[in-house]
C-alpha positions in Angstrom: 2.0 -9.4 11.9 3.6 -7.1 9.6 3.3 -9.2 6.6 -0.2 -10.0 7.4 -0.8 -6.1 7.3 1.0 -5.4 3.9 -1.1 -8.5 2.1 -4.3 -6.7 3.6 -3.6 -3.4 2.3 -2.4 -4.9 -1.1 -5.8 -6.8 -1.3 -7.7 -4.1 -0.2 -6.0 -1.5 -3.2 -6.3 -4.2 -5.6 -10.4 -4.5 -4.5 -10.5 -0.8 -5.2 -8.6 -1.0 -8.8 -11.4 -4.1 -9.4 -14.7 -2.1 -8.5 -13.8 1.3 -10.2 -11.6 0.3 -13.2 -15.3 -0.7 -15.3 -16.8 2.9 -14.2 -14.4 6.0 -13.0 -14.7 9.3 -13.6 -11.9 10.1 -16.6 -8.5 10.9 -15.2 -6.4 9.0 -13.1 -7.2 10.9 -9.2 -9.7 7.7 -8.3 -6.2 5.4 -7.8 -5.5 7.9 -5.2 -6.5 6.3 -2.1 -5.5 2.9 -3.0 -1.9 4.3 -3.8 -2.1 6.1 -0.3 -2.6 2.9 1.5 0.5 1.4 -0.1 2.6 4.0 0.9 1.0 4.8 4.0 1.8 1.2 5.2 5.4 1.3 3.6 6.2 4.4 5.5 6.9 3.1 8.7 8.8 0.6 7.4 11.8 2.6 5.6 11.7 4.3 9.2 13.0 0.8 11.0 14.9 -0.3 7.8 18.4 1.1 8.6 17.6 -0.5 12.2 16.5 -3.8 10.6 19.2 -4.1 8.9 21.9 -3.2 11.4 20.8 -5.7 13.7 20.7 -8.3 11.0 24.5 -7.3 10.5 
C-alpha cells in the first residue's frame, strides 16, 4: 500500500510540473505544492526507517 501511495503522489507532482511548466507565473514558488507532497509522503517514512531497519537486522 505504501508503494502504491508514493507512485500516486509522484504522478500526481509530475501532472502538476506538466500543466504549469507551458504557463507559470515567473519564479519558481508554483513547484511548491508538488514538492510538498513528496516530502509530505516521505515524512512518515524516515519516522519508521530506523524501526524498518532493525527488524530487517
Amino acid at each position: 500500500m505504501t508503494g502504491a501511495w508514493g507512485a500516486v503522489a509522484i504522478l500526481l507532482a509530475l501532472a502538476w510540473v506538466v500543466s504549469f511548466s507551458a504557463a507559470h507565473a515567473p519564479g519558481y514558488a508554483w513547484v511548491a505544492p508538488p514538492v510538498g507532497l513528496l516530502a509530505g509522503s516521505g515524512l512518515p517514512l524516515q519516522v519508521l526507517l530506523p524501526r524498518i531497519s532493525r527488524a530487517a537486522r
